[in-house]
C-alpha positions as CSV (number, residue, x, y, z in Angstrom):
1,X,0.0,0.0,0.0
2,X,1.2,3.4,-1.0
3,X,2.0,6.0,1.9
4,X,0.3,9.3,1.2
5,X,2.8,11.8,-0.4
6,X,0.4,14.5,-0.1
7,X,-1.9,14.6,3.0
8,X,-3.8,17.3,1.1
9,X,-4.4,14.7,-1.8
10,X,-8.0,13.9,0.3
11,X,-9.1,17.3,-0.1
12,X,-8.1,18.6,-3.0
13,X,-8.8,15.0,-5.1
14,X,-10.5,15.6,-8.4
15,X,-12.7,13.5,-10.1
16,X,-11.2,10.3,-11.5
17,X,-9.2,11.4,-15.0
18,X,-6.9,9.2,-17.4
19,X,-4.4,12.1,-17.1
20,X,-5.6,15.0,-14.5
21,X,-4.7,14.1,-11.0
22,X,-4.1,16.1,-7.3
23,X,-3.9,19.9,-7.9
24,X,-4.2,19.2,-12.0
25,X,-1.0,17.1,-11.8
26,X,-0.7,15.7,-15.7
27,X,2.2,13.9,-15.5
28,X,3.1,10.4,-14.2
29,X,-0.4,9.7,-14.6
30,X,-1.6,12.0,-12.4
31,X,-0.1,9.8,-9.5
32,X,1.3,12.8,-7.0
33,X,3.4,9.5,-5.3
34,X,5.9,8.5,-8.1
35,X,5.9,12.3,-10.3
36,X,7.1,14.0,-6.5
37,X,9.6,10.9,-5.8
38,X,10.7,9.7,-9.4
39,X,9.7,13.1,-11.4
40,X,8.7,13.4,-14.8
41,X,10.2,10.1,-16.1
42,X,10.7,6.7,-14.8
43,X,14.1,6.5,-13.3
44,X,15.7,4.6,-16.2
45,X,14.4,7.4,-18.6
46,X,15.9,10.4,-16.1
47,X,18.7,11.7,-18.8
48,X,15.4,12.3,-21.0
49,X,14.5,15.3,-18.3
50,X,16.1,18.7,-17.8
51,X,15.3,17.8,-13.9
52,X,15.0,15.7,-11.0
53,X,13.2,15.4,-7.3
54,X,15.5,15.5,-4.7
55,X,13.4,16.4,-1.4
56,X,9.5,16.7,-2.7
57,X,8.3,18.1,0.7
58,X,10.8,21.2,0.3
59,X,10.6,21.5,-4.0
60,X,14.7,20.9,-4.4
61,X,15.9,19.1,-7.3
62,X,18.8,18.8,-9.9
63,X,19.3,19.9,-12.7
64,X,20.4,17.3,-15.6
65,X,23.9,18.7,-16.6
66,X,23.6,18.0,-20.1
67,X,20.4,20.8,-20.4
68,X,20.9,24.5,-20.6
69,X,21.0,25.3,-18.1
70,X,23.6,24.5,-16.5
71,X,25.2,24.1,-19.5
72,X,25.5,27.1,-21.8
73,X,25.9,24.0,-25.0
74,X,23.3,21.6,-23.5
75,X,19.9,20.8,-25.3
76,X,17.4,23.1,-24.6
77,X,14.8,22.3,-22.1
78,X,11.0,21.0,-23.8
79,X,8.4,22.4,-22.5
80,X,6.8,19.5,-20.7
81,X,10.6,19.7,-19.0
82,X,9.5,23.1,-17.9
83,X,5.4,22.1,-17.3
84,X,6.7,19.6,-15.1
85,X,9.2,21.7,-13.1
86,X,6.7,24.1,-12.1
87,X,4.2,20.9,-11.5
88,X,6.6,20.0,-8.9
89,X,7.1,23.5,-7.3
90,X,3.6,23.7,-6.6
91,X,2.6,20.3,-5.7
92,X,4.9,18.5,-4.1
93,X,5.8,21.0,-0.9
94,X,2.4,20.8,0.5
95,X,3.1,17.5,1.4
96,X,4.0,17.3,5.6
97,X,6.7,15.2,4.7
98,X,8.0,12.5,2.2
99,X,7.2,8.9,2.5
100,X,8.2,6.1,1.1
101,X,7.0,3.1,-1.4
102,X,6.5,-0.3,1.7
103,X,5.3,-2.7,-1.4
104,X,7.4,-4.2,-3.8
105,X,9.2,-2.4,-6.8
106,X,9.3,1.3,-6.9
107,X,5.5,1.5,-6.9
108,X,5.4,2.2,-11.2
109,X,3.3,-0.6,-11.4
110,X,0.2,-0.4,-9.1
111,X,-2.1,-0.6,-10.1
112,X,-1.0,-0.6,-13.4
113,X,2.4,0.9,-15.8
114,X,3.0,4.1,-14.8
């Protein structure tokens, strides 16, 4: 069973979308859980992004080094690279605090691909 990322998730839950989840979240399925822990992409797909989560319950992340910026030479971000950023600034901190994935994998695949 997931542990609730967002406390506010209960209240703010909108009706059940194939895309739109907590707050209007349109990436990762609209799963707040793995788009505030894993970001945008699946972890194996990370170098596709321009970021990643670091701490969801404060909004830090990393930059991918290979994007400008950092890099004055790097590709240039897309915009669901930037959509997603600002996703994350505005959804993830109102968690209380982070928790963690207690089944088994990385919780991608309840209940289904993600």
């Amino acid at each position: 069973m997931k542990q609730r990322i967002l406390m506010i998730a209960l209240i703010l839950a909108l009706p059940a979308t194939a895309q739109v989840g907590v707050g209007g979240l349109t990436y990762r399925q609209g799963d707040p859980f793995l788009f505030c822990t894993q970001g945008q992409f699946v972890p194996a797909d990370w170098l596709k992004g321009c970021w990643w989560p670091l701490d969801p319950s404060s909004g830090t992340f990393n930059m991918n080094p290979a994007c400008d910026p950092p890099d004055p030479d790097g590709r240039p971000w897309s915009a669901d690279d930037s959509a997603s950023l600002v996703q994350y600034e505005s959804i993830c901190p109102q968690a209380i605090k982070s928790g963690s994935w207690k089944g088994n994998g990385d919780g991608s695949t309840v209940p289904f691909n993600h």
